[in-house]
C-alpha positions in Angstrom: 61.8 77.4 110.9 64.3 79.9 109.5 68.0 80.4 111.1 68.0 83.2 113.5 70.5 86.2 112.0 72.8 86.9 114.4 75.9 88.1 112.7 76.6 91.9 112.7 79.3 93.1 110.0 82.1 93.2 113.6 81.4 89.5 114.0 81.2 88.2 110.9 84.6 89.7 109.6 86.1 88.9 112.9 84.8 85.0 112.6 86.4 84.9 108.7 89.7 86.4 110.1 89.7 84.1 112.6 89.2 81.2 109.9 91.7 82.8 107.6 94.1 83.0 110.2 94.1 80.0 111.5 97.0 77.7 112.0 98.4 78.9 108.1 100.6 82.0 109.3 102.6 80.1 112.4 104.0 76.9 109.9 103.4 78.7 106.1 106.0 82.1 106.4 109.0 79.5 107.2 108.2 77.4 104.0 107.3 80.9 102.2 111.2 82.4 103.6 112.9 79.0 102.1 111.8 80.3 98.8 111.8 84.2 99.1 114.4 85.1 101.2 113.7 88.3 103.1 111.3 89.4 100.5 108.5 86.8 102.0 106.1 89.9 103.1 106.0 90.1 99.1 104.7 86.7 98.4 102.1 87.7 101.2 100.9 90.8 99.1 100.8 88.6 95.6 98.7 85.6 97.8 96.3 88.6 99.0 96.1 89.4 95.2 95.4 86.2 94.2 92.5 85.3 96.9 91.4 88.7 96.2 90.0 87.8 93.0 88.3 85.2 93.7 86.9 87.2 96.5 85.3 89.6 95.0 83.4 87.1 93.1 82.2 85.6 96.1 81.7 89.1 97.3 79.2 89.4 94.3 77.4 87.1 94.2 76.9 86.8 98.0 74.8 89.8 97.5 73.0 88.7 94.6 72.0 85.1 96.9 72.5 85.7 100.1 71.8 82.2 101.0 73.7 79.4 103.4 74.2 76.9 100.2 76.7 79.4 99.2 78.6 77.6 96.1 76.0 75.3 96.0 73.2 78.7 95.1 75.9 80.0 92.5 76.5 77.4 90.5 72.8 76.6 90.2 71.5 79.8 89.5 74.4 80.1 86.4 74.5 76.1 85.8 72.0 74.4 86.7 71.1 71.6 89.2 73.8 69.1 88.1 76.8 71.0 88.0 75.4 72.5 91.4 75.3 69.3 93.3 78.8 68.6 91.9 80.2 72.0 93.4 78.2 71.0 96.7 80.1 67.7 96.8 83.4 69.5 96.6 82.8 71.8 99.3 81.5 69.2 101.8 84.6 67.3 100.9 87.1 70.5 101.7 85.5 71.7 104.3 84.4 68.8 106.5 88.4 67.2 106.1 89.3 70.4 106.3 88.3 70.9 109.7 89.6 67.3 110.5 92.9 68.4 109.1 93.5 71.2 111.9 91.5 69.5 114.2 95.2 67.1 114.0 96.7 70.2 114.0 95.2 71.1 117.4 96.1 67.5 118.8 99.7 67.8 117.7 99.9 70.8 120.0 97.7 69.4 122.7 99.4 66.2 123.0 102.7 68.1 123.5 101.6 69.8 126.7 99.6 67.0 128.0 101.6 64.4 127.1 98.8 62.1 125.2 98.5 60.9 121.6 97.4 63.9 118.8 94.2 61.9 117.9 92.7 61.9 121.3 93.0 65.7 121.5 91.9 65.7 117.8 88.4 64.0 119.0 88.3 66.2 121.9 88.0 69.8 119.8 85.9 68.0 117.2 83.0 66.9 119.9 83.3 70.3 122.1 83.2 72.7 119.1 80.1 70.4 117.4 78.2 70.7 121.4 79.1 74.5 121.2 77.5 74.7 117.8 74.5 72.9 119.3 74.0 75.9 121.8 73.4 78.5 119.0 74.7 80.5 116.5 74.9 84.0 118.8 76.9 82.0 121.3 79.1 80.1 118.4 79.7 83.5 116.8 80.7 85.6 120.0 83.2 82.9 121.0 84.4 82.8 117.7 85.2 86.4 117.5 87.0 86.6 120.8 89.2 84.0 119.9 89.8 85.6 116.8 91.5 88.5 119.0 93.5 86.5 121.1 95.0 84.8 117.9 95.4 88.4 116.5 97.4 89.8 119.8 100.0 87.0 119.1 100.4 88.2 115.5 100.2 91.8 117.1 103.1 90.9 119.6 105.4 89.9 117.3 104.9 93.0 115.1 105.4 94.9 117.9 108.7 93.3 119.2 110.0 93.5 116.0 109.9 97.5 115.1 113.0 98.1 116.9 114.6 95.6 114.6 113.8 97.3 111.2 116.6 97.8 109.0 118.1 94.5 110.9 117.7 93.0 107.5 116.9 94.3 104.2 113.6 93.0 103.4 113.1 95.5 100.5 115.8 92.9 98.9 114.1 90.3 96.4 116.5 87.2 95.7 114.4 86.9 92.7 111.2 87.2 90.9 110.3 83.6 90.7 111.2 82.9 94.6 108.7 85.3 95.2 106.0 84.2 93.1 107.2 80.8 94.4 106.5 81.9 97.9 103.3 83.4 96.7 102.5 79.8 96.0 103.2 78.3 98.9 101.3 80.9 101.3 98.5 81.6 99.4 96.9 78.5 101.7 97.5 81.0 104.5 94.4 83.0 103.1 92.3 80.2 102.4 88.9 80.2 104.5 87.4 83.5 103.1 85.0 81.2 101.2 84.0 79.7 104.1 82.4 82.8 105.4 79.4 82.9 102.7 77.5 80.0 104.2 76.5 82.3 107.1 74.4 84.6 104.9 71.3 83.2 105.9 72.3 84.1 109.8 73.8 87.8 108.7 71.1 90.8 108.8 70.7 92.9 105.8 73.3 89.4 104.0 72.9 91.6 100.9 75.2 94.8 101.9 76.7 93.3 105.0 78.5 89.9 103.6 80.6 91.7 100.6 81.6 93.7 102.7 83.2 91.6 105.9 84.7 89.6 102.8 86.6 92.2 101.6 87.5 93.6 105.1 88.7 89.6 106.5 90.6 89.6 103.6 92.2 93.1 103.7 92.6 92.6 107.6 94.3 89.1 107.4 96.4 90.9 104.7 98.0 93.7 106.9 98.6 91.3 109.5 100.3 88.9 107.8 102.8 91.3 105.6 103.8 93.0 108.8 104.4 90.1 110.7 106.6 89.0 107.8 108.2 92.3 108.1 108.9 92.1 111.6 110.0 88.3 111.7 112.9 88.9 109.3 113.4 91.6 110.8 114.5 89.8 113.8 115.8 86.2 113.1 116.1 86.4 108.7 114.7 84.4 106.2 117.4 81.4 107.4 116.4 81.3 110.7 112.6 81.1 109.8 113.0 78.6 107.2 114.9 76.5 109.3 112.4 76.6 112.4 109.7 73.8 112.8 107.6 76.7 114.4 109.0 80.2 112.7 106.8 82.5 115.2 107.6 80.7 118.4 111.2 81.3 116.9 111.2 84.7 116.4 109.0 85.4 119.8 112.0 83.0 122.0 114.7 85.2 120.2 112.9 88.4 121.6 111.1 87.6 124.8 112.9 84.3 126.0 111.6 80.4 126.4 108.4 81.5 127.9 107.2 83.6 124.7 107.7 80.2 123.0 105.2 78.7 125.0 103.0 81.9 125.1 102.7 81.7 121.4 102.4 77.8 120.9 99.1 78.2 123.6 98.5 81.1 121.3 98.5 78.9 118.4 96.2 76.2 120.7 93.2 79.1 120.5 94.2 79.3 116.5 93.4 75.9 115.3 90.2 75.8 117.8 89.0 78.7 116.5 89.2 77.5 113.0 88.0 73.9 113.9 84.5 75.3 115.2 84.3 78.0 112.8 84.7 75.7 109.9 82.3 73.3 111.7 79.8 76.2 111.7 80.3 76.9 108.1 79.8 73.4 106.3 76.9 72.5 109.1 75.4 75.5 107.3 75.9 74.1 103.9 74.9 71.0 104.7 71.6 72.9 105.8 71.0 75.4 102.9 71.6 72.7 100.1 68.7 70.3 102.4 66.7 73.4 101.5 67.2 73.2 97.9 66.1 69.0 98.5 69.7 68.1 97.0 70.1 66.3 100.6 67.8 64.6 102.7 65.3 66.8 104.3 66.1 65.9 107.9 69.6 68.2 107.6 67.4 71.7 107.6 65.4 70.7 110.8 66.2 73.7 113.1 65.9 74.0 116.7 64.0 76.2 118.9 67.0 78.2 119.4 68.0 78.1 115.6 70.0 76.1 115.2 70.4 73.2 111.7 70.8 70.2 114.9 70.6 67.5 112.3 73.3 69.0 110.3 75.6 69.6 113.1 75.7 66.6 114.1 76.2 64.9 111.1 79.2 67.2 110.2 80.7 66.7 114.0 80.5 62.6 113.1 81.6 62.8 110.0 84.8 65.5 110.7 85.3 62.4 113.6 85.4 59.5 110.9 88.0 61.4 108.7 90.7 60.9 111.7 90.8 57.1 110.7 92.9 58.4 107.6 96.1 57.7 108.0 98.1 60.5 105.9 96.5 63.2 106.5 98.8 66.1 105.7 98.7 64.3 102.1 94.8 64.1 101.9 94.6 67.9 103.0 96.8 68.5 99.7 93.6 67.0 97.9 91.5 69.2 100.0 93.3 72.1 98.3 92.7 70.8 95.1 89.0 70.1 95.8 89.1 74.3 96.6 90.5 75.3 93.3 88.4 73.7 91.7 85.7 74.8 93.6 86.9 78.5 92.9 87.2 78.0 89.3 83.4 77.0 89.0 82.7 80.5 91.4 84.6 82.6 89.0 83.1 81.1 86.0 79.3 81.2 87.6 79.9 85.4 87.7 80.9 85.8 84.1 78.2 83.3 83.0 75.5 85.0 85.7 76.9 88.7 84.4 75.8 88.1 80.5 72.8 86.0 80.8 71.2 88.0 83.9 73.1 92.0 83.2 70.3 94.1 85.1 70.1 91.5 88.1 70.5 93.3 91.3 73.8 93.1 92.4 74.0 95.2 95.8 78.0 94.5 95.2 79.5 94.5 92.0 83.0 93.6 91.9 85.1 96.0 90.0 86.7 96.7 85.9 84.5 95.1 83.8 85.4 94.7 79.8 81.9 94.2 77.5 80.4 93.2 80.9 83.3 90.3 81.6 84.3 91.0 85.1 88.1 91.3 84.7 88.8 90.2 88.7 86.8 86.6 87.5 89.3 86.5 84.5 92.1 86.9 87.0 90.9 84.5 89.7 90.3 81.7 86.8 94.0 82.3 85.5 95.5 82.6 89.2 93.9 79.5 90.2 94.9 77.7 87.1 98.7 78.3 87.9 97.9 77.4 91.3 96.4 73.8 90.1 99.6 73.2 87.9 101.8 74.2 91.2 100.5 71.0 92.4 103.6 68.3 91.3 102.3 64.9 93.4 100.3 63.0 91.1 98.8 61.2 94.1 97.0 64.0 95.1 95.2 64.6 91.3 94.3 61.0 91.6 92.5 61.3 95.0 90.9 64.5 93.6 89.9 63.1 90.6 88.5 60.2 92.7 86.4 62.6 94.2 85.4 64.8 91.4 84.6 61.2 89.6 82.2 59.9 92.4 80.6 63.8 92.8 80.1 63.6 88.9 78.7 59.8 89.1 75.8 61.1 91.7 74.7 64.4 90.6 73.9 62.7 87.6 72.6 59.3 89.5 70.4 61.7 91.9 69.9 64.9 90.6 67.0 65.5 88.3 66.4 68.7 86.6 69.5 70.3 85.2 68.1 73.6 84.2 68.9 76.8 86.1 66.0 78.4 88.1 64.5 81.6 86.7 66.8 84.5 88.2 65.9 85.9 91.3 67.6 87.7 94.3 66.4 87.3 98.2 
């Protein structure tokens, strides 16, 4: 039984800006001030630029397979089987801890206004968002996207409490090129979640024309929002101020509105890191699914429901989102998730060059744009951006726990996978 398509192009970019959004903004612009001064707005613009790029490649070739495998499709249809399931195994390991990471984040701020330990609240948005998942994609989707606007309004509040306060600061003032690109760094994590959005292809009517777009327009939206909140912040309180603060949003709103924005926005960032956790949930359930339909995974995680929904493969990514708590150090693990990503993205933005000269009249309802003897220059960019952003990485722990995972993906595809050729090119 096929998944029912239920996303429109509204709530599909509004469920990608609600994962985009997520918990990144409210921590990442103090760590991104530290580093930027008042000029943090800029490293917003140059993170844009740099998910941007490897955007439009997912933009591309969302439209050219317009299937819930996603990454997994991609990199077989340029690769081949092996290197496929090896891309797979990446994404199941980013996106699964991944949503155990903010789930922590959700119990951090849980356990502060009930007065219990993080984990227990942790558990508690892991099981309710994996039952709301069970219910259906329509219903999963709908909540999603209002939750997306309530974490918008507090982004929107603080943009609009800080207009008066223009010309407070000079944020047209850049300490230095390096701090910038520095900052650049540091809140480019702040965008990361756009890939998340091509495993509900399969569940988006007319995928082909709708998905590259709602990529492009999460991306573009999260953009504005974020440079003018960074406007407006250092606007209020200055770069000091929000590097200094444990929660630089609640800051700025308290310095503005009094105690009870603080607690308006730290609810506010509550809805933020639920949204995310079920969203993210949605999306690797769907992966989970769409590479069981390629029978890389055991058939049992594409059963679908009467109402249409993957149940085997929601529950399996609810259990297994719940077993990642027993890590201790998460914040350092989620570092590795990052790493798992980039290298994730550099497979992506290889799979569009290599899919651009061995398949050049394919139908490509999206193409992303400048090409040079058919190389698609935004690839180029995204391979070299992500390359700078793997080097940024200066803890050797975390290479080893991604190279422990890259080792063990390696070790199966080869173990499990037979038949590394790439299937003859076709579109859905």
């Amino acid at each position: 039984m096929p998944l029912k398509k239920e996303f429109s192009l509204l709530e599909l970019t509004l469920c990608g800006m609600g994962i985009i959004l997520g918990a990144g903004i409210y921590a990442l612009i103090g760590q991104g001030a530290a580093v930027a001064g008042n000029a943090v707005w800029l490293s917003f613009a140059f993170g844009a630029l740099i998910a941007a790029t490897t955007g439009f490649s997912y933009a591309e070739l969302s439209s050219m397979y317009p299937e819930a495998g996603a990454e997994y499709d991609y990199s077989r249809h340029a690769f081949g089987k092996k290197i496929a399931f090896f891309t797979g195994w990446l994404v199941m390991f980013a996106s699964i801890l991944g949503a155990t990471t903010v789930a922590i984040g959700f119990g951090g701020y849980f356990g502060a206004f009930f007065s219990i330990q993080p984990v227990y609240g942790a558990i508690a948005i892991i099981v309710a968002s994996t039952v709301i998942l069970l219910f259906g994609v329509s219903m999963s989707a709908k909540l999603g996207a209002i939750i997306t606007l309530i974490e918008a309004s507090g982004l929107l509040f603080i943009i609009f409490v800080g207009l008066p306060h223009i010309g407070s600061f000079d944020f047209t003032s850049v300490p230095s090129i390096q701090g910038v690109l520095s900052g650049a760094v540091i809140v480019f994590f702040a965008f990361l979640g756009f890939e998340e959005m091509a495993r509900f292809s399969e569940e988006t009517a007319d995928a082909k024309n709708v998905m590259p777009k709602a990529l492009m327009l999460a991306i573009a939206g999260s953009t504005i929002l974020y440079i003018l909140v960074a406007i407006a912040s250092v606007s209020i309180v200055g770069a000091p101020a929000l590097a200094q603060s444990g929660s630089p949003l609640a800051t700025v709103a308290q310095a503005t509105s009094g105690p009870q924005a603080f607690y308006v926005l730290s609810v506010i960032a509550l809805f933020s890191t639920s949204n995310t956790v079920l969203l993210v949930l949605l999306a690797a359930s769907r992966f989970l699914y769409g590479i069981s339909k390629e029978h890389a995974l055991p058939p049992a995680l594409h059963v679908v429901s009467g109402n249409g929904v993957p149940w085997v493969a929601v529950i399996v990514t609810g259990f297994l989102a719940l077993a990642f708590l027993a890590i201790g150090a998460i914040d350092f693990v989620a570092s590795a998730v990052d790493l798992s990503l980039f290298f994730v993205f550099l497979i992506i933005n290889c799979a569009l060059i290599k899919l651009r000269l061995s398949h050049p009249q394919a139908e490509r309802p999206f193409k992303s744009p400048f090409s040079v003897f058919g190389i698609p220059i935004m690839a180029l960019a995204g391979i070299a951006f992500t390359s700078i952003l793997i080097f940024s990485i200066r803890d050797p722990k975390i290479f080893e726990v991604g190279l422990a995972v890259a080792t063990t993906g390696i070790i199966a595809a080869f173990l499990f996978v037979k038949g590394p050729e790439a299937p003859a090119h076709q579109t859905i």
